[in-house]
Structures are given as structure tokens and as C-alpha cells.
PDB file of N, CA, C and O in Angstrom:
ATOM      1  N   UNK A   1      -9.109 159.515-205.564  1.00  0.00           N
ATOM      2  CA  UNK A   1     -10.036 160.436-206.198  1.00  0.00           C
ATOM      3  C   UNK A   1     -11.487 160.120-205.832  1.00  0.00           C
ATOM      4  O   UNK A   1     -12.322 161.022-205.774  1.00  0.00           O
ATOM      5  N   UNK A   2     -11.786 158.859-205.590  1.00  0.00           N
ATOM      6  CA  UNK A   2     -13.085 158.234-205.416  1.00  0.00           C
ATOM      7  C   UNK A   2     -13.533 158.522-204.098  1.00  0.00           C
ATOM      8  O   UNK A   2     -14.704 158.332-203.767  1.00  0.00           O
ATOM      9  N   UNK A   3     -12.682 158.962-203.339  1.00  0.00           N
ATOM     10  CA  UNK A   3     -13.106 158.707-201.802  1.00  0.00           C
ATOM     11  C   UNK A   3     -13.107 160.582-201.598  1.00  0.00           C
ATOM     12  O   UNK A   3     -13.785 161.217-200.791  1.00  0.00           O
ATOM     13  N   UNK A   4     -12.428 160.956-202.295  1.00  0.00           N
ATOM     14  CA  UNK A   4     -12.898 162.940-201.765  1.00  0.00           C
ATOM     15  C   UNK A   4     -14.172 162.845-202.638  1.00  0.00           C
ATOM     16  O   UNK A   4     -15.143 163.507-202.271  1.00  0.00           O
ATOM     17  N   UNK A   5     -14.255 162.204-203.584  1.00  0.00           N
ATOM     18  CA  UNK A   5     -16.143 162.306-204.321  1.00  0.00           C
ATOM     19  C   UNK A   5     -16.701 162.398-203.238  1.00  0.00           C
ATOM     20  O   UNK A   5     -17.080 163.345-202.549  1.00  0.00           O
ATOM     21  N   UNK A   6     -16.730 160.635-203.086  1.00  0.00           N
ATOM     22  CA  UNK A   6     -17.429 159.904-201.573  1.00  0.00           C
ATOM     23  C   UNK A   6     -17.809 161.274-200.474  1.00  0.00           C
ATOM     24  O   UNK A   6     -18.873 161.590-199.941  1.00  0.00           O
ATOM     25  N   UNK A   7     -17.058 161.614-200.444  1.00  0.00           N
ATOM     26  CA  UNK A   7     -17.037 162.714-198.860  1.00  0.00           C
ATOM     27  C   UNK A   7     -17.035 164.236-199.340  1.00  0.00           C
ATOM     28  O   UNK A   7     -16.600 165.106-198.586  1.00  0.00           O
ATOM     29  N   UNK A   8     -17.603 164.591-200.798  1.00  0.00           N
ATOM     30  CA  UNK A   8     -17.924 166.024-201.003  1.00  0.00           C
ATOM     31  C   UNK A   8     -19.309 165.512-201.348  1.00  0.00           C
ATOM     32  O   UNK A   8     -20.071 166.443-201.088  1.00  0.00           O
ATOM     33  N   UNK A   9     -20.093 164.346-201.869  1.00  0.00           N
ATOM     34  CA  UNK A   9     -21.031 163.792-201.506  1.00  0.00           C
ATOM     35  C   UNK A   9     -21.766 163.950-200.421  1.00  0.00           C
ATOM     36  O   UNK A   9     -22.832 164.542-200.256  1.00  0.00           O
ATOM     37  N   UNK A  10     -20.848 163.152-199.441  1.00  0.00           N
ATOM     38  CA  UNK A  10     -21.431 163.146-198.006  1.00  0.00           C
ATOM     39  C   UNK A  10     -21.757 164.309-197.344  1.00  0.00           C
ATOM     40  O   UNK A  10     -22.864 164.471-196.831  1.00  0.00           O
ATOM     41  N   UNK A  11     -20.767 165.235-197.313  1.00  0.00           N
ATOM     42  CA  UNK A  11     -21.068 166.513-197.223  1.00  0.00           C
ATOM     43  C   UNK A  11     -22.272 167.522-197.765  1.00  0.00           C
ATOM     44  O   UNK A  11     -22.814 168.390-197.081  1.00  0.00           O
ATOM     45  N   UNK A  12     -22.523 167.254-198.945  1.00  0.00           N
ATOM     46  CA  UNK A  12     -23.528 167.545-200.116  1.00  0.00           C
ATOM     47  C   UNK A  12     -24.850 167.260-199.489  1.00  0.00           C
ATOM     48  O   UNK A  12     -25.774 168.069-199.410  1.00  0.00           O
ATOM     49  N   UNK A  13     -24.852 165.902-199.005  1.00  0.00           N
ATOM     50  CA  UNK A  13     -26.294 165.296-198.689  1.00  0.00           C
ATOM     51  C   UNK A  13     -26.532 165.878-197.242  1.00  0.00           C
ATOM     52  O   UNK A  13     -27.692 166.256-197.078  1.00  0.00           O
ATOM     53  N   UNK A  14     -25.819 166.014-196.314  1.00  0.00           N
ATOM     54  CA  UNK A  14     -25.886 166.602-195.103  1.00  0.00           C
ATOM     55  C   UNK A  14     -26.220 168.084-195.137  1.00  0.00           C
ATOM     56  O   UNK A  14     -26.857 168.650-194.249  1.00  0.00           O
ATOM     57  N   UNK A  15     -25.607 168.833-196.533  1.00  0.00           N
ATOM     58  CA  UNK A  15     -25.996 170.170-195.829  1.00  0.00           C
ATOM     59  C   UNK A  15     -27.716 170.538-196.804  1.00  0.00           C
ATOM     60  O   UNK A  15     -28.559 171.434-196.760  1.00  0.00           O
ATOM     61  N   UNK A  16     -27.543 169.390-197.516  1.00  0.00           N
ATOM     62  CA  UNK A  16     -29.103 169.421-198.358  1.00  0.00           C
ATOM     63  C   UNK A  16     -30.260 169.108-197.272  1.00  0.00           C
ATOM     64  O   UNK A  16     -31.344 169.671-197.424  1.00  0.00           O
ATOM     65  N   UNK A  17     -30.084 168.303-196.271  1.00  0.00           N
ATOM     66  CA  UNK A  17     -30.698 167.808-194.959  1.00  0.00           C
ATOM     67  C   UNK A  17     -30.955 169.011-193.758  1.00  0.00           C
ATOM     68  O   UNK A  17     -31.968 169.205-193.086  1.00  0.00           O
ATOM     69  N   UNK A  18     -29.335 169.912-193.751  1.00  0.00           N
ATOM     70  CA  UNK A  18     -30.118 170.930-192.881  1.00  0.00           C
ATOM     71  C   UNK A  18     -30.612 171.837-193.548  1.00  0.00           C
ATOM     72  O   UNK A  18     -30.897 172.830-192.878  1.00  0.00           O
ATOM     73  N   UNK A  19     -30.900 171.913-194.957  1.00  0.00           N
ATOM     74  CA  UNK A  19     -31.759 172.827-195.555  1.00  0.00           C
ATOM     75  C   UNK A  19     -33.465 172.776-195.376  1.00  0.00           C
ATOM     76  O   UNK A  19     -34.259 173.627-194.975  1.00  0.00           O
ATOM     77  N   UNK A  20     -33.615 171.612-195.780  1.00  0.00           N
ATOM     78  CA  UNK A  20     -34.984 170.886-195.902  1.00  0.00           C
ATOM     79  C   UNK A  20     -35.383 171.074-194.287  1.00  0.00           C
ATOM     80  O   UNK A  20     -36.570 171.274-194.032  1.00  0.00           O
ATOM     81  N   UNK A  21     -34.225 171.001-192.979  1.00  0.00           N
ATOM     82  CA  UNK A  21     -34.773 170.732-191.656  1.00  0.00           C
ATOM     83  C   UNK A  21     -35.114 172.395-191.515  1.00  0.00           C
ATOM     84  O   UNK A  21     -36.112 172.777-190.903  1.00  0.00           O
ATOM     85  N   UNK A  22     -34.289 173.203-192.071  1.00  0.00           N
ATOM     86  CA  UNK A  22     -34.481 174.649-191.835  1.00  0.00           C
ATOM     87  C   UNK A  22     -35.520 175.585-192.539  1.00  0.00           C
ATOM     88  O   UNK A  22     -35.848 176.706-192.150  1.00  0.00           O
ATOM     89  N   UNK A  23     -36.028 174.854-193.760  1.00  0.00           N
ATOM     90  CA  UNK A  23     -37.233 175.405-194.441  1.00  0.00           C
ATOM     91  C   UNK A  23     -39.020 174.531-194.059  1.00  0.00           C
ATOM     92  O   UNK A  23     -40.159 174.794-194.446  1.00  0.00           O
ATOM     93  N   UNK A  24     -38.497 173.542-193.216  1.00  0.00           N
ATOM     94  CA  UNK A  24     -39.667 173.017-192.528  1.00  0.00           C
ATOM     95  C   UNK A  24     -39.817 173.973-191.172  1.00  0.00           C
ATOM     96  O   UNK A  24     -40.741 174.698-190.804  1.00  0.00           O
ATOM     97  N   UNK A  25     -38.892 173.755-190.753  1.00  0.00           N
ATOM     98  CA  UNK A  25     -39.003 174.864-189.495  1.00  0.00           C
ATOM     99  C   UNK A  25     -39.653 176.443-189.581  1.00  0.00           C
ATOM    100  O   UNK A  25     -40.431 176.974-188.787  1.00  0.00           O
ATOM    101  N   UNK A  26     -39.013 177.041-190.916  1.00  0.00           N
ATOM    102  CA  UNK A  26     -39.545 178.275-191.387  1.00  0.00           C
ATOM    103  C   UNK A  26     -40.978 178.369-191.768  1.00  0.00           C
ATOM    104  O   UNK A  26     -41.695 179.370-191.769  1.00  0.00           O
ATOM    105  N   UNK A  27     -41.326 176.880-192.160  1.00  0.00           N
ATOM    106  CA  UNK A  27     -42.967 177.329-192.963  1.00  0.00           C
ATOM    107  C   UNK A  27     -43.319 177.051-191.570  1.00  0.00           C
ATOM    108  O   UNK A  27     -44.126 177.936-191.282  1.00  0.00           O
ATOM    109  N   UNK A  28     -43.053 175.888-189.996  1.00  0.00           N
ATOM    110  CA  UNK A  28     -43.873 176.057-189.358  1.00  0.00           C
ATOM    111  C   UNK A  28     -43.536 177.161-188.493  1.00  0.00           C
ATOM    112  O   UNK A  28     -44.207 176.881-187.499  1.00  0.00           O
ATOM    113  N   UNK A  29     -42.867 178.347-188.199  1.00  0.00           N
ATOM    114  CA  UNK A  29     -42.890 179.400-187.919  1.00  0.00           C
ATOM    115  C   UNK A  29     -43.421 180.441-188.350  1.00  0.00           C
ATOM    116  O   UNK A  29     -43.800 181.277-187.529  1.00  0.00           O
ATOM    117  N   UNK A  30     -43.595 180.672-189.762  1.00  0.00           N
ATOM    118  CA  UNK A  30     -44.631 181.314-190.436  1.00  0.00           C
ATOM    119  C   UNK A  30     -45.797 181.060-190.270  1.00  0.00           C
ATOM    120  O   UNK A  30     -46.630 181.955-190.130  1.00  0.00           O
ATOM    121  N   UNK A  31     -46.124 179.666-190.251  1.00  0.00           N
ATOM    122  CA  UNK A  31     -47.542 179.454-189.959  1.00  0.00           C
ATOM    123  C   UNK A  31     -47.936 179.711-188.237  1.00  0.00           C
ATOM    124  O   UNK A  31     -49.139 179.484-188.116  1.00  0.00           O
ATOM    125  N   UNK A  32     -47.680 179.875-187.680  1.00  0.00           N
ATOM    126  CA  UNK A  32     -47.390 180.626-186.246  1.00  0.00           C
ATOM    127  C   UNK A  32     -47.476 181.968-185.859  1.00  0.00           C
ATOM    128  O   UNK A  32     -48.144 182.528-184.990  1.00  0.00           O
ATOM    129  N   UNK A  33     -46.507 182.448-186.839  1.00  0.00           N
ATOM    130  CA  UNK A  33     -46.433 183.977-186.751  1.00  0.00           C
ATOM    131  C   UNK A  33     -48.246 184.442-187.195  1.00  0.00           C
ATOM    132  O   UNK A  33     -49.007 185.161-186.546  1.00  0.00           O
ATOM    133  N   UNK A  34     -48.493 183.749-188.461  1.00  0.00           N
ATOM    134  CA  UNK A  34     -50.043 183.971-188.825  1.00  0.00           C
ATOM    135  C   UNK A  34     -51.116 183.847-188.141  1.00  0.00           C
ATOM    136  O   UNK A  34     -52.149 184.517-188.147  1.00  0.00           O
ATOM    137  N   UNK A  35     -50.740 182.746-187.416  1.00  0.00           N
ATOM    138  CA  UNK A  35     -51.978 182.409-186.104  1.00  0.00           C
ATOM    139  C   UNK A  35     -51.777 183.327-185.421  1.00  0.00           C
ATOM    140  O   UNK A  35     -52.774 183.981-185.112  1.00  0.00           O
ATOM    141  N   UNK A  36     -50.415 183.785-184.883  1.00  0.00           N
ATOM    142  CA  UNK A  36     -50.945 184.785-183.676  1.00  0.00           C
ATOM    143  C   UNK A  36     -51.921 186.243-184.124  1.00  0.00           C
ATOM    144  O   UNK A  36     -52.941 186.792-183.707  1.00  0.00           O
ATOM    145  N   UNK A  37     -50.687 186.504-185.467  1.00  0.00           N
ATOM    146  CA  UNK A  37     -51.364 187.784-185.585  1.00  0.00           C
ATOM    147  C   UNK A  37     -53.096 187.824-185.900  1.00  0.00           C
ATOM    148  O   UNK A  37     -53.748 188.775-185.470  1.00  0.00           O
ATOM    149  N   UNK A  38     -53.842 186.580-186.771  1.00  0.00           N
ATOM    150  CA  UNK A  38     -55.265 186.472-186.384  1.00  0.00           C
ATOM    151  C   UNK A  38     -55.614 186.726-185.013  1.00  0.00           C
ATOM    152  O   UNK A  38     -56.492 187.528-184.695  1.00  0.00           O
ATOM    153  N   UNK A  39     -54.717 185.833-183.930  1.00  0.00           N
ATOM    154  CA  UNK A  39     -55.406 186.046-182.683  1.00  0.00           C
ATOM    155  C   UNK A  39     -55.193 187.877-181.972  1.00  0.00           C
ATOM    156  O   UNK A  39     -55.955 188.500-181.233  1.00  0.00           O
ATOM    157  N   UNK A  40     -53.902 188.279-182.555  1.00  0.00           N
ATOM    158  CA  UNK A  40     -54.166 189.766-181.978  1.00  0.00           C
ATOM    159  C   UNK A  40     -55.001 190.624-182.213  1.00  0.00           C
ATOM    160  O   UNK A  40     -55.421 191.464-181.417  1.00  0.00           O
ATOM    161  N   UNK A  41     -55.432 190.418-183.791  1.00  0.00           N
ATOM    162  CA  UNK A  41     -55.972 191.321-184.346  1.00  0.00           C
ATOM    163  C   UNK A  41     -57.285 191.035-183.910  1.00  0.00           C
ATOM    164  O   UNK A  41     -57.944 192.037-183.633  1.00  0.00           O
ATOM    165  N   UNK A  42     -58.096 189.453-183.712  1.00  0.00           N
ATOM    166  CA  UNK A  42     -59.614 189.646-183.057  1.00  0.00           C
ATOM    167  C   UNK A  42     -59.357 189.913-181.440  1.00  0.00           C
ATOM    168  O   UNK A  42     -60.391 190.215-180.844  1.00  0.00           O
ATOM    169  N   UNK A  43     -58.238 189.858-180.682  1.00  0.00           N
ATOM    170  CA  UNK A  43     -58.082 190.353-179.409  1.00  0.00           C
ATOM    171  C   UNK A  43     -58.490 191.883-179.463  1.00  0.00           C
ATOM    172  O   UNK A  43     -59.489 192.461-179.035  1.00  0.00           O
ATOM    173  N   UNK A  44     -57.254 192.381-180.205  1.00  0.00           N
ATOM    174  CA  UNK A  44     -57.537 193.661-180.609  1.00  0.00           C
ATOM    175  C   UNK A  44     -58.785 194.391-180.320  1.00  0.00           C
ATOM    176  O   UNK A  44     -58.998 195.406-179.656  1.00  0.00           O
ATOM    177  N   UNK A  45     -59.748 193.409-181.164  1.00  0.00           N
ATOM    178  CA  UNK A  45     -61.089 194.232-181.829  1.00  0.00           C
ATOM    179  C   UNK A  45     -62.044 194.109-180.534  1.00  0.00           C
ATOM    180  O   UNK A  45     -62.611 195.104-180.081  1.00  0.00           O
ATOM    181  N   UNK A  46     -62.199 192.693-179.909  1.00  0.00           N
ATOM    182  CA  UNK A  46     -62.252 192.332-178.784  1.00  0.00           C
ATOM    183  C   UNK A  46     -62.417 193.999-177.354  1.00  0.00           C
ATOM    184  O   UNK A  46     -63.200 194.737-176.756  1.00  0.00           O
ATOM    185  N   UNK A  47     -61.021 193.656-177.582  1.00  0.00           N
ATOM    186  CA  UNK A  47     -60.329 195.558-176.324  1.00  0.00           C
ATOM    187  C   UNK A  47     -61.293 196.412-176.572  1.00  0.00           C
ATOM    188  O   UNK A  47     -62.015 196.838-175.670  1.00  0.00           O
ATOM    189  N   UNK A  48     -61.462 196.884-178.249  1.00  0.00           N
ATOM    190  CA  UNK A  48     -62.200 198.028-178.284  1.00  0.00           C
ATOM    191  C   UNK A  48     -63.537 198.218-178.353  1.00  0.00           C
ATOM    192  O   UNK A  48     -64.185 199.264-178.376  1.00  0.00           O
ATOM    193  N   UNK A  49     -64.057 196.484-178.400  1.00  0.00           N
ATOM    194  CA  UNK A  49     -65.550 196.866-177.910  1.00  0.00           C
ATOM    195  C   UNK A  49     -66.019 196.598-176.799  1.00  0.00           C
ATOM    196  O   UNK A  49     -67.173 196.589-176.371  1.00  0.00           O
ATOM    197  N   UNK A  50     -64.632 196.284-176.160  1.00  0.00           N
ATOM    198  CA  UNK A  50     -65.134 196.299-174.560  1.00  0.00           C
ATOM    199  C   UNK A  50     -65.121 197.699-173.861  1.00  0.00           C
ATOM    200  O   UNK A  50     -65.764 198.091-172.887  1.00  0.00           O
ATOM    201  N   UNK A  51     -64.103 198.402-174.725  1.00  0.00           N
ATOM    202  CA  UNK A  51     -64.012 199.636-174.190  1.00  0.00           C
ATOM    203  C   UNK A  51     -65.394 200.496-174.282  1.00  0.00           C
ATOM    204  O   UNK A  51     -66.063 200.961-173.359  1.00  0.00           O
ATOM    205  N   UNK A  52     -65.623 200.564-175.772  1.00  0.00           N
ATOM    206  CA  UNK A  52     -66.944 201.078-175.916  1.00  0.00           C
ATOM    207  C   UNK A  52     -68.143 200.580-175.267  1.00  0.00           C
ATOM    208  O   UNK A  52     -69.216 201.182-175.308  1.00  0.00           O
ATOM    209  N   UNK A  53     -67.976 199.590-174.728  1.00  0.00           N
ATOM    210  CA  UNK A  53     -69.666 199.568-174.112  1.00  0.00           C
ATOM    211  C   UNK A  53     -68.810 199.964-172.806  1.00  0.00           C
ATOM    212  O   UNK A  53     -69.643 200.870-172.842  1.00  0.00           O
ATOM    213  N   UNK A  54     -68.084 200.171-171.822  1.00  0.00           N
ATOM    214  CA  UNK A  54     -67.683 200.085-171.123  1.00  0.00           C
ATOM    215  C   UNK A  54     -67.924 201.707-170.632  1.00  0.00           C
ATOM    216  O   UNK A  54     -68.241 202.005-169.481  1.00  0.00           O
ATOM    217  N   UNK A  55     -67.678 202.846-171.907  1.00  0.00           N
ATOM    218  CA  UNK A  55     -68.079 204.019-171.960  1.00  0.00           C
ATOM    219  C   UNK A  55     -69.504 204.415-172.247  1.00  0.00           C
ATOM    220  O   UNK A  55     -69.881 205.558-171.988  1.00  0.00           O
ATOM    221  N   UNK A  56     -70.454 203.356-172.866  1.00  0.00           N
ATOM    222  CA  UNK A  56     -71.240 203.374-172.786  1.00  0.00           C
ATOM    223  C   UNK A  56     -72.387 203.521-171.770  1.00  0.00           C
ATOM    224  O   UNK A  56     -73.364 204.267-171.822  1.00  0.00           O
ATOM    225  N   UNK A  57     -72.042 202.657-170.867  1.00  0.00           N
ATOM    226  CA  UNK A  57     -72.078 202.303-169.596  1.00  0.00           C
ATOM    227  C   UNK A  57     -72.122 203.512-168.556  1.00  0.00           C
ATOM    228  O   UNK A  57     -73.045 203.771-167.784  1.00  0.00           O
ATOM    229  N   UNK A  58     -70.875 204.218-168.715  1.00  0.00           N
ATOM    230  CA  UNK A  58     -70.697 205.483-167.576  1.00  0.00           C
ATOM    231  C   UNK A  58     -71.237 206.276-168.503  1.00  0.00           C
ATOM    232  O   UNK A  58     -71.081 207.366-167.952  1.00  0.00           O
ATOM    233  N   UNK A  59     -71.784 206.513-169.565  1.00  0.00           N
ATOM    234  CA  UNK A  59     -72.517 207.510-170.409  1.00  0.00           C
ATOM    235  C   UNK A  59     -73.911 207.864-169.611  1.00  0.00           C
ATOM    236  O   UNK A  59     -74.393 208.922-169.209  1.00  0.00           O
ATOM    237  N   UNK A  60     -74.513 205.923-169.547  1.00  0.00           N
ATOM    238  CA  UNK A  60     -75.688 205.759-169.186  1.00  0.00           C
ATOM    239  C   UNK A  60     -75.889 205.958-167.544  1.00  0.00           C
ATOM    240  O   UNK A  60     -76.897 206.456-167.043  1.00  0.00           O
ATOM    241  N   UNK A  61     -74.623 205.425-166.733  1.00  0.00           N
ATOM    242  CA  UNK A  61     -75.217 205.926-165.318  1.00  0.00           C
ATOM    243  C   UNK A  61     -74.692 207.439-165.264  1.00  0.00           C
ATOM    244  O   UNK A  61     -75.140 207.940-164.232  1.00  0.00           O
ATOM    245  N   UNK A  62     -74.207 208.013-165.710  1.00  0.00           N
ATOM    246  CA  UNK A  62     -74.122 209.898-165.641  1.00  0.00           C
ATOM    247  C   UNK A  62     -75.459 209.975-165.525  1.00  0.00           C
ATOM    248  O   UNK A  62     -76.013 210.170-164.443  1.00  0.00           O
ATOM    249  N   UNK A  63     -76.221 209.791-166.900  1.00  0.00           N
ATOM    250  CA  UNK A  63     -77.225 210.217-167.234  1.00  0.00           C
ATOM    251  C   UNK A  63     -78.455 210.271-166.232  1.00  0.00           C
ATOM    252  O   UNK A  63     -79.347 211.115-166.139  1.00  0.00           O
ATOM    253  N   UNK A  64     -78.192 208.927-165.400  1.00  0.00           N
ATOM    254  CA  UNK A  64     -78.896 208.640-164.136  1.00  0.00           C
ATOM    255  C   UNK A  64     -79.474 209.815-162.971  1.00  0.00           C
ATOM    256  O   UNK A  64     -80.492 210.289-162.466  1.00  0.00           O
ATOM    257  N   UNK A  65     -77.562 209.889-162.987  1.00  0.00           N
ATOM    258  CA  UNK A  65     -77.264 210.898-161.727  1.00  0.00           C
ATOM    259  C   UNK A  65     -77.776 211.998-161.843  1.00  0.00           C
ATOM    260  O   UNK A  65     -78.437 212.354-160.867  1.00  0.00           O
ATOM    261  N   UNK A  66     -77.715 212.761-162.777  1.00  0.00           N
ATOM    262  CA  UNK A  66     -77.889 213.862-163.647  1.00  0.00           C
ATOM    263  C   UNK A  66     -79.757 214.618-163.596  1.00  0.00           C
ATOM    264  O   UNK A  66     -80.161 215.723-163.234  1.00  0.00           O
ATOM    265  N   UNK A  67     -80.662 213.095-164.276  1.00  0.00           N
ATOM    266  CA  UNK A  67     -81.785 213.297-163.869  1.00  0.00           C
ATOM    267  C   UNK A  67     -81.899 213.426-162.201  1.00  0.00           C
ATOM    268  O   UNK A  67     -82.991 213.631-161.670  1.00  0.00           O
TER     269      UNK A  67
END
């Protein structure tokens, strides 16, 4: 009787181990997922004000040609 304890124990502590290994893994994947999306979102913002001066730009040499 002592020894199926022993080894529903053992069992017990092992799958408590890949829990703890699988919810460390999750917070540092979450914390990952968060970094990137900061980095897309100032990439993002990044794109569209490059775009705009970029139109800015051919606004200003039209205007050139034009005169």
C-alpha cells in the first residue's frame, strides 16, 4: 500500500513540475508577445510618418515644377 502512495506521489510531484515549467514559459511568452506588439505598433506609427513626409515631399517638388 505504501509503495503505490510512494509512486502516486512521485507522479504528483512530477506533473506539479511540468506545470510550474509550463506557466514560466507562458508568462515568458506573454511577456514577448507584449514586446513585440509595442515594437509593431511604434514601427507602425514610424511607416506612416514616413509616408507622410514622403508625400509631402512630392507635394513640394510638384509645386516646383508647376511654378
Amino acid at each position: 500500500m505504501s509503495q503505490v502512495k510512494a509512486e502516486a506521489l512521485g507522479r504528483l510531484k512530477g506533473a506539479q513540475g511540468q506545470k510550474s515549467v509550463g506557466a514560466k514559459n507562458k508568462m515568458l511568452l506573454d511577456k514577448k508577445k507584449s514586446r513585440l506588439d509595442k515594437k509593431m505598433t511604434r514601427l507602425k506609427k514610424e511607416m506612416g510618418e514616413v509616408k507622410g513626409e514622403e508625400s509631402a515631399r512630392r507635394k513640394r517638388s510638384e509645386a516646383r515644377r508647376v511654378s
